[in-house]
C-alpha positions as a Markdown table, in Angstrom:
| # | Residue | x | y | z |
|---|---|---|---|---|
| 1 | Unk | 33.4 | -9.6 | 32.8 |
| 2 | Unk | 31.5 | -8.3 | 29.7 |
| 3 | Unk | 28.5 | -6.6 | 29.5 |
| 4 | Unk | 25.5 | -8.9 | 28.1 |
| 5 | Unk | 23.7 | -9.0 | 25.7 |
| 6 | Unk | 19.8 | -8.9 | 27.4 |
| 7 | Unk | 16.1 | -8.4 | 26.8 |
| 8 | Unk | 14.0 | -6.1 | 28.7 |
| 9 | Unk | 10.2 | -6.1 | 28.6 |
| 10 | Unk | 7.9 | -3.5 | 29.7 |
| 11 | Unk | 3.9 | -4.6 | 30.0 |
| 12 | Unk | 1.6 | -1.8 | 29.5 |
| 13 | Unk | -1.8 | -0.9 | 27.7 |
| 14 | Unk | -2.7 | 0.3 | 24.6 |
| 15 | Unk | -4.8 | 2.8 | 27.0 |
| 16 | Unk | -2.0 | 4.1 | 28.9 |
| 17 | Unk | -1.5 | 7.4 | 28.1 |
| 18 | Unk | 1.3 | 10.0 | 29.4 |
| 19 | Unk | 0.0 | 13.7 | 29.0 |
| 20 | Unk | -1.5 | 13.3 | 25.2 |
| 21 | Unk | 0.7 | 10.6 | 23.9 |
| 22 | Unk | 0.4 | 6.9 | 24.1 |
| 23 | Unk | 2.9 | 5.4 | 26.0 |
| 24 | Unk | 4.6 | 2.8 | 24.3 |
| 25 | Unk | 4.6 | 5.3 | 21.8 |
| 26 | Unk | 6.9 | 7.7 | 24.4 |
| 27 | Unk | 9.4 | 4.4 | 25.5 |
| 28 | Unk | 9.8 | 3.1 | 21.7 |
| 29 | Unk | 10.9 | 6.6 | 21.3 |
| 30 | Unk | 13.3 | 7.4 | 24.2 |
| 31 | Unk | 14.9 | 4.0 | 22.8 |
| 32 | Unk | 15.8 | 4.9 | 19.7 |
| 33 | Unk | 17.2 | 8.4 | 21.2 |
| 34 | Unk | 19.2 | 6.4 | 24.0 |
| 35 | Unk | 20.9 | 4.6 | 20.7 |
| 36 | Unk | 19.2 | 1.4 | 22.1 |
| 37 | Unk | 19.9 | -1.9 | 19.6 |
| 38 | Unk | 16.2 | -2.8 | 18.9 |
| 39 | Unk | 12.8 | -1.8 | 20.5 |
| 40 | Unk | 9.6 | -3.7 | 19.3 |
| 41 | Unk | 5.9 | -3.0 | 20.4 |
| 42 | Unk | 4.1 | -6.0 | 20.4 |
| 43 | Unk | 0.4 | -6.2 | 21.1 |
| 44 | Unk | -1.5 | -9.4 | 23.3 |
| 45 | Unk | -4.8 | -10.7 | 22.2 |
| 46 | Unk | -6.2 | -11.1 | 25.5 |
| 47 | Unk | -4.0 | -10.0 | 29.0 |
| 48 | Unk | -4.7 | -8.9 | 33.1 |
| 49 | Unk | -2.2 | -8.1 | 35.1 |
| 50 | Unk | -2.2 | -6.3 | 38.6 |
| 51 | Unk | -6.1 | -5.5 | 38.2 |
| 52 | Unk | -8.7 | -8.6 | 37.3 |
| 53 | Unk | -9.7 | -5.9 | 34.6 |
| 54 | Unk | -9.3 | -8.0 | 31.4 |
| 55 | Unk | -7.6 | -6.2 | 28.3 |
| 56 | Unk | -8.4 | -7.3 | 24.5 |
| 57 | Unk | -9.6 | -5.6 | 21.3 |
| 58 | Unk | -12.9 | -4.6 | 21.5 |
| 59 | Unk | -14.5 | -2.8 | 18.2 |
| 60 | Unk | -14.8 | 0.8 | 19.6 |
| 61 | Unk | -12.3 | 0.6 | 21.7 |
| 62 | Unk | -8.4 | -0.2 | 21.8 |
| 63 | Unk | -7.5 | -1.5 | 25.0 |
| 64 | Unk | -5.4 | -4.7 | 24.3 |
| 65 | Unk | -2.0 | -5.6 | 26.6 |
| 66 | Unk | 1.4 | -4.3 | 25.2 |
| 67 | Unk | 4.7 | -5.4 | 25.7 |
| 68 | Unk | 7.8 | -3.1 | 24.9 |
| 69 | Unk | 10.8 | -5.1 | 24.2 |
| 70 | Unk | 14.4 | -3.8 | 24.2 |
| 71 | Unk | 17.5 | -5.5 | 23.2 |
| 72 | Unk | 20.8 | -4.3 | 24.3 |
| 73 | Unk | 23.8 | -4.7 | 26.8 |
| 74 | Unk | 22.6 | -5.0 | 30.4 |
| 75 | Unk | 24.5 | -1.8 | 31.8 |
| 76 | Unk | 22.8 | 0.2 | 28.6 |
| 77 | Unk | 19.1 | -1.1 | 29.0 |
| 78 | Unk | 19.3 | -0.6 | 32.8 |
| 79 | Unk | 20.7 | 3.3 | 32.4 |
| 80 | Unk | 18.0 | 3.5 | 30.0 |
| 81 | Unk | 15.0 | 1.9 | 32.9 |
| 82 | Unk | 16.1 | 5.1 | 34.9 |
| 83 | Unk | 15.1 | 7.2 | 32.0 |
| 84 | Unk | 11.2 | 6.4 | 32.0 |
| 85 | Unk | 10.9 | 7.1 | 35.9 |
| 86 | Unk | 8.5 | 10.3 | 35.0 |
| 87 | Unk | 5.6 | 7.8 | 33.2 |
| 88 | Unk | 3.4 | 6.2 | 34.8 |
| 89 | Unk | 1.4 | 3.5 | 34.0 |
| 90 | Unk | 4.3 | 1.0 | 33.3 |
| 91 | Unk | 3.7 | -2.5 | 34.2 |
| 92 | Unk | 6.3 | -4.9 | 35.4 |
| 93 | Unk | 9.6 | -5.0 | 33.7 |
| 94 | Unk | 11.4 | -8.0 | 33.4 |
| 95 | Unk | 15.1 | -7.7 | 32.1 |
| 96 | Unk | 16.7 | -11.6 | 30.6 |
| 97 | Unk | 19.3 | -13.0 | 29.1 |
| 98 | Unk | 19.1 | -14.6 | 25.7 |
| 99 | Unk | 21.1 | -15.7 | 23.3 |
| 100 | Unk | 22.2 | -13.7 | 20.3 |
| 101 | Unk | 22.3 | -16.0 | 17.0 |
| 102 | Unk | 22.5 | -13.2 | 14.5 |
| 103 | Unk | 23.6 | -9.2 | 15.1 |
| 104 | Unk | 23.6 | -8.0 | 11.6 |
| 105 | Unk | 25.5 | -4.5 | 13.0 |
| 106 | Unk | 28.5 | -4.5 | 15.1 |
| 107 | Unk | 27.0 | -4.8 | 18.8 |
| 108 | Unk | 26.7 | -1.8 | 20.5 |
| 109 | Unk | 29.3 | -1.8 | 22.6 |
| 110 | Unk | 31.9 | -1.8 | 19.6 |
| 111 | Unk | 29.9 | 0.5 | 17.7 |
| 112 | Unk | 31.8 | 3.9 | 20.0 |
């Protein structure tokens, strides 16, 4: 059976921090090092999750919800999960399946 093509969402906060870097900042990079297809960082106006503590923009302060979305083939994008077991403050993480209209490069798999 072949290896599909899936999304994977991580939910963090704009707060979270690992050592002195931000990080979303630390799993958009580790995605582009894995060779991962796509990885977008894309910020909620308002969001809560395990905690009632409500996240949102405030003006001295940047505490809004982020997710991290990944797009590759399932195997690739769970290898890569494995990778970010050393930061904390990672939310859920939901991994889906979509449906790929457009792939303007050869997909990943045939890229080797």
């Amino acid at each position: 059976m072949s290896d599909p093509i899936k999304l994977m969402r991580i939910y963090t906060d704009e707060a979270a921090y690992f050592g002195d870097r931000k990080v979303f900042e630390i799993v958009a990079e580790r995605a582009r090092s894995a060779g991962l297809a796509g990885a977008t960082v894309l910020q909620a106006l308002v969001g809560f999750g395990h905690t009632p503590h409500l996240h949102r923009r405030h003006v001295l302060d940047d505490d809004q919800s982020l997710i991290v979305e990944l797009l590759d083939h399932e195997s690739k994008l769970r290898g890569f999960l494995e990778t970010l077991a050393d930061l904390e403050h990672l939310g859920p993480v939901t991994l889906e399946a979509v449906e790929v209209l457009r792939w303007p490069n050869p997909a990943p798999a045939d890229a080797g």
